[in-house]
C-alpha positions in Angstrom: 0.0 0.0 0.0 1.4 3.6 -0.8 0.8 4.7 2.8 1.8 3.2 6.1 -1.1 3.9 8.9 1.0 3.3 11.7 3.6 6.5 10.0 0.7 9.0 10.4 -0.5 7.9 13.9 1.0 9.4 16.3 0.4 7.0 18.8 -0.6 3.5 18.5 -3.8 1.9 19.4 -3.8 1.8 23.1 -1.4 2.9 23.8 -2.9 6.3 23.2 -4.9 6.3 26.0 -4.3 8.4 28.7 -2.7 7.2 31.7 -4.2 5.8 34.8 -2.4 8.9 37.2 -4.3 10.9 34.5 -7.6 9.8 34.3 -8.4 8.6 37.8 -8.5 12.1 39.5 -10.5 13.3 37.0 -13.0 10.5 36.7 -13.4 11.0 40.6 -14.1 14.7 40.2 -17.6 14.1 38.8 -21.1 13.5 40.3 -21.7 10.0 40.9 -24.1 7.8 39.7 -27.5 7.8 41.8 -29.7 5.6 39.5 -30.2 2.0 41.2 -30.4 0.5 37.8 -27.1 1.2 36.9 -25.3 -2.3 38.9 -21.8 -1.0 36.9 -20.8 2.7 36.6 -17.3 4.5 36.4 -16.2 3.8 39.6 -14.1 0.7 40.0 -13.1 1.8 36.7 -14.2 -1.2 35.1 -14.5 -2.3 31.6 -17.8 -1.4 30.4 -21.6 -0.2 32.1 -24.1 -2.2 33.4 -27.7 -1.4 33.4 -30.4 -3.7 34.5 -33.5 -4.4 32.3 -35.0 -6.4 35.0 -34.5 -9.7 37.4 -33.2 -11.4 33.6 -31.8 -8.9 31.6 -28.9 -6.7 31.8 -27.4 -4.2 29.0 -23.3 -4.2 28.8 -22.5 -0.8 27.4 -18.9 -0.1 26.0 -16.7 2.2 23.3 -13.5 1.9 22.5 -11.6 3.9 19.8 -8.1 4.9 18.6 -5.4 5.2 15.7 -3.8 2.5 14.0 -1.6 -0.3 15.7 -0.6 -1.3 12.1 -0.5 -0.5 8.3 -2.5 -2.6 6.7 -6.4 -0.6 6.7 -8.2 -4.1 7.1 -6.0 -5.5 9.9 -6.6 -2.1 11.8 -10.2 -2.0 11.7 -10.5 -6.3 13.0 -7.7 -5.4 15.7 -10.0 -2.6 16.8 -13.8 -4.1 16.8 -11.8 -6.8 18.4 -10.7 -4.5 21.1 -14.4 -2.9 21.9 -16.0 -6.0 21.7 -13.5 -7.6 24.5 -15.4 -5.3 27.1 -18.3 -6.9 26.7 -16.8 -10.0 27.0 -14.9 -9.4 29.9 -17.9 -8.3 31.7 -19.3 -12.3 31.1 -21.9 -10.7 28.4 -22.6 -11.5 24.7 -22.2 -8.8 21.9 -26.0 -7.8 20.4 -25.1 -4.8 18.1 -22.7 -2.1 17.4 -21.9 1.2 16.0 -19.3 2.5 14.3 -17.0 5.5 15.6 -14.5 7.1 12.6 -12.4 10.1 12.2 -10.6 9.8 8.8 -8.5 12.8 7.1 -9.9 14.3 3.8 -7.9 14.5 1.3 -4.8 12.9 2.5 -6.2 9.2 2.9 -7.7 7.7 -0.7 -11.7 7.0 0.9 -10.5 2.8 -0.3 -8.3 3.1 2.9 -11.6 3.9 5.1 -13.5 1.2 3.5 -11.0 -1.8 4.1 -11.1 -0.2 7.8 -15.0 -0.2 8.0 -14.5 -3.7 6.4 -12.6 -5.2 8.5 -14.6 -4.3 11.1 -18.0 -5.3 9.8 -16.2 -8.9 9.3 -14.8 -9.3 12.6 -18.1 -8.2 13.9 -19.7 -10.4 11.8 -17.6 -13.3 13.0 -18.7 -12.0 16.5 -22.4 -13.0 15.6 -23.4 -9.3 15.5 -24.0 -6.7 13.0 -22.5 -2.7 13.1 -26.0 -0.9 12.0 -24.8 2.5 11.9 -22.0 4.8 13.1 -20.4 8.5 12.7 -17.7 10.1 11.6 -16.0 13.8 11.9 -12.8 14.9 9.8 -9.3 14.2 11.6 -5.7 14.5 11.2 -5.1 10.8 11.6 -7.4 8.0 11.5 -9.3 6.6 14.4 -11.8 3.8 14.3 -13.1 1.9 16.8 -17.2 0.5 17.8 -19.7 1.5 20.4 -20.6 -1.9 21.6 -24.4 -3.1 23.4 -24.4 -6.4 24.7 -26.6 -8.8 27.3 -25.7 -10.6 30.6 -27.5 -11.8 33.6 -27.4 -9.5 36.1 -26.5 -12.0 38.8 -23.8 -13.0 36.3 -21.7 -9.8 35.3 -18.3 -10.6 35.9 -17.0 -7.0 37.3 -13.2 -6.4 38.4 -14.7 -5.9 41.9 -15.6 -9.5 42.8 -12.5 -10.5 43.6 -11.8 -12.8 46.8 -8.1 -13.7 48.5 -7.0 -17.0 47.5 -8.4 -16.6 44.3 -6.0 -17.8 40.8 -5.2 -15.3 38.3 -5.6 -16.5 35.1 -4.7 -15.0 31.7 -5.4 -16.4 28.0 -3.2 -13.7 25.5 0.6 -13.2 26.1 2.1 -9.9 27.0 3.8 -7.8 24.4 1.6 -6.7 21.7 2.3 -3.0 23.0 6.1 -3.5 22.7 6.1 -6.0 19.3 3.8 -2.9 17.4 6.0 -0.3 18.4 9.1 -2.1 16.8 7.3 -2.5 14.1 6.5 0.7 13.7 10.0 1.9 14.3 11.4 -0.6 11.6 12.7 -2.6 14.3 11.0 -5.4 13.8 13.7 -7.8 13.0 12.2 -11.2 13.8 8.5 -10.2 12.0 6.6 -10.8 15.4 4.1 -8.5 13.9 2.4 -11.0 12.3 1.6 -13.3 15.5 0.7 -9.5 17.2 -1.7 -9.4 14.7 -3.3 -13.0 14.7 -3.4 -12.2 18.4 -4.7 -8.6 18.7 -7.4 -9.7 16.1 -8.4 -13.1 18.1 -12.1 -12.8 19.9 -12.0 -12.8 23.3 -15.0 -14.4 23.1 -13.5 -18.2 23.7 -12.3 -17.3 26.9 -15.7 -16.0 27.6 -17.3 -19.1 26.8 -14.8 -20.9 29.0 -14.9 -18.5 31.7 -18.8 -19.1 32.1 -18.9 -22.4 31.6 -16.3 -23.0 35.0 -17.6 -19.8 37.1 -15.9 -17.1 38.1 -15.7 -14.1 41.3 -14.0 -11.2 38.3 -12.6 -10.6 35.1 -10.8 -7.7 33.3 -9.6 -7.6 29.4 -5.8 -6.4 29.6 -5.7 -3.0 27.6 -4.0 0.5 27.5 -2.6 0.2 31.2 -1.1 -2.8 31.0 -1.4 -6.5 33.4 -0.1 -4.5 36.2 -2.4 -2.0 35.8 -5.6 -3.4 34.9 -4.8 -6.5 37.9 -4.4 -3.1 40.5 -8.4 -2.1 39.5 -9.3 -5.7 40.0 -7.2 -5.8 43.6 -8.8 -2.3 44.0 -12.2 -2.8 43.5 -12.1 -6.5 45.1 -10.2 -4.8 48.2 -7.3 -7.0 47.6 -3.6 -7.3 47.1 -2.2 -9.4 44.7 1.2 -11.4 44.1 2.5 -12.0 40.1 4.9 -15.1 39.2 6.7 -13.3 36.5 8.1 -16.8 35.5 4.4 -17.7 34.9 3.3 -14.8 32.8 3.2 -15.4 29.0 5.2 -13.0 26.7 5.6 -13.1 23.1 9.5 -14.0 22.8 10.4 -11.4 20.3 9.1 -8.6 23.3 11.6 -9.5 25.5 14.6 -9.0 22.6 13.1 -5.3 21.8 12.2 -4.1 25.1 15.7 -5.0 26.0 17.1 -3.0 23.0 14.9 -0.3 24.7 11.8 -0.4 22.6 8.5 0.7 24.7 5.5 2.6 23.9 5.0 6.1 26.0 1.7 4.5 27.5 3.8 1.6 28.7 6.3 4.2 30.5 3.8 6.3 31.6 2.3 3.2 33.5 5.4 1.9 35.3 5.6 5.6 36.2 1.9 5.7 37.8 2.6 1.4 39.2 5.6 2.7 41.2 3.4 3.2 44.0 1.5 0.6 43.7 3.8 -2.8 43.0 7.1 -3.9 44.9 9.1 -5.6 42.7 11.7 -8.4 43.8 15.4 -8.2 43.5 15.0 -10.7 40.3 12.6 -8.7 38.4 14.9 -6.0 35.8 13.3 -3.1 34.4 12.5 -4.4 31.4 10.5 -7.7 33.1 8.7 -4.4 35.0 7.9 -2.8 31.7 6.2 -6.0 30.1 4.5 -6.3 32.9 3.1 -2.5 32.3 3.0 -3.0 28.9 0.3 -0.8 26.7 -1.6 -3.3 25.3 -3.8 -3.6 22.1 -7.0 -6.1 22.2 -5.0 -8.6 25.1 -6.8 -11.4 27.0 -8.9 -11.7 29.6 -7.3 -11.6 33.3 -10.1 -14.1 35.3 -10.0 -14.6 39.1 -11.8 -17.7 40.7 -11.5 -19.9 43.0 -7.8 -21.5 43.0 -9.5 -25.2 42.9 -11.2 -24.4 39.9 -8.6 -22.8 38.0 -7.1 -26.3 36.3 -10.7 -26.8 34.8 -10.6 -23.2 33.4 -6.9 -23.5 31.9 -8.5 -27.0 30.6 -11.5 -24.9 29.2 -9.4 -22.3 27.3 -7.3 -25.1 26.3 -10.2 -26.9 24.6 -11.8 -23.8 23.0 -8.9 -22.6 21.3 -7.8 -19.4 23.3 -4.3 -18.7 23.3 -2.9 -19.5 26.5 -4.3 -20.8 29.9 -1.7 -19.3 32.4 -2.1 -19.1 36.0 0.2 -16.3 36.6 -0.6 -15.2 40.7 -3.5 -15.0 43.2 -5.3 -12.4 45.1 -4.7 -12.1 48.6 -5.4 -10.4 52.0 -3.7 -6.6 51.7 -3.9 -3.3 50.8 -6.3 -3.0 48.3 -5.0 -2.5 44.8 -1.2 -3.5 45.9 1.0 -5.9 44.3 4.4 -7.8 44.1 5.8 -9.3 41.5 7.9 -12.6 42.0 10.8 -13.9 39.8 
């Protein structure tokens, strides 16, 4: 194609996002929710809104947006309805419909480039079992694309970040990386091509490890996004009123990550993370900087982080396993503590 999209973005998928130090004073600045129907709102900074219907029926609501995390036009609109739709999933809820959300430059972009974006979007969707039945869009300077997502649960099963119970086994089903692996790419440092498994991955339905997740039970569940393991697992301790221990030895990681970070490839988001997770995580003597910033790492459309019951976490790997997710890793446990703390083990 005669343009890359990741060479006009300024920042890459989610790593764009602004930071948790950021966000969280702000977020806590405005009038709180008072309607009884809402069971999820902002506060345990969650992944998506829950309303209740009534006793059966529960509305997941969810957007997620951003610029591209890689050239092609089709790969960047899957990788990003597969990122909004992972919200819904991670709340234990099924996808019914979405819309689409666009800012596209005029003139500078050939309007094929925003249809193999809206494409790939409408297929992933597709492959979701839903339809995208409208949208909008507003002139930019880069591209952004992402969906404004409505999906169903049971309101006695929404699988918040706040359910969280000591003892419980962390479980997650992408590897780490994808925020380190796109950033080489787009710095034409990516020597070993791990772009392509970044993309098969980023692209990948969460909806598996939903699936699997439901069918075993489960106390919470978070999709691992813009702030990182480290910093999605603290609004899981947080909301749960936990602290939480991480085997860095357990965690998955895309092999290639560890070569770039190492050569001192990051995304800002991932920096800005380990920045705001200082206060937050003690590391052990064996855990390096660079282990620390995978750990923080920005990432793009990741897996699901589950907590349950530590007897029941061998049936959920085996689950996973059997659907076709990823990985089945148990990579720590929530535990009596200071809520929203953390260490990280070698």
């Amino acid at each position: 194609m005669a343009v890359r999209l990741t060479k006009i973005a300024k920042r890459a998928g989610c790593a764009a996002k602004h930071p948790p130090g950021y966000l969280f004073p702000l977020l806590g600045s405005l009038p709180k929710v008072t309607d009884p129907n809402v069971l999820v709102g902002s506060s345990t900074a969650d992944d998506a809104a829950i309303y209740r219907i009534d006793d059966e029926r529960a509305l997941v609501l969810t957007t997620d947006f951003f610029t591209p995390i890689v050239d092609e036009p089709y790969d960047f609109g899957a990788i990003a309805a597969t990122n909004a739709l992972s919200d819904v999933y991670a709340m234990g809820g099924k996808p019914l419909t979405a819309l689409n959300i666009v800012g596209f430059p005029e003139g500078d972009l050939d309007v094929s480039v925003l249809g193999d974006i809206l494409r790939g979007g409408a297929e992933k969707a597709r492959e979701a079992g839903i339809d995208i039945v409208g949208g909008h869009t507003i002139k930019t300077d880069e591209p952004i694309y992402g969906l404004a997502v409505t999906g169903m649960v049971h309101p006695a099963r929404v699988a918040s970040n706040a359910g969280g119970k000591p003892g419980d086994a962390l479980v997650l089903t992408k590897p780490l990386g994808l925020g380190i692996v796109t950033t080489a790419a787009k710095q034409d440092r990516d020597t070993a091509g791990a772009i392509r498994e970044a993309i098969k991955l980023m692209s990948t339905l969460n909806r598996a490890a939903a699936e699997a997740m439901a069918a075993v039970g489960a106390h919470a569940c978070t999709d691992i996004t813009g702030f990182g393991l480290l910093g999605h697992l603290r609004n899981v301790a947080a909301a749960s009123g936990c602290s939480a221990t991480v085997r860095l030895g357990a965690v998955p990681v895309i092999e290639a990550a560890w070569t770039y970070v190492r050569e001192g490839v990051a995304p800002g988001g991932t920096h800005a993370n380990w920045r705001f997770l200082n206060e937050w995580v003690q590391y052990d003597a064996g855990v390096d900087k660079e282990a620390q910033l995978l750990l923080c790492d920005a990432q793009t459309s990741g897996g699901l982080l589950i907590a349950l019951e530590a007897a029941k976490a061998d049936a959920l790997c085996a689950e996973l396993r059997s659907r076709g997710a990823p990985c089945a890793a148990v990579i720590g446990t929530l535990e009596s503590g200071r809520a929203g703390s953390m260490r990280v083990v070698a």
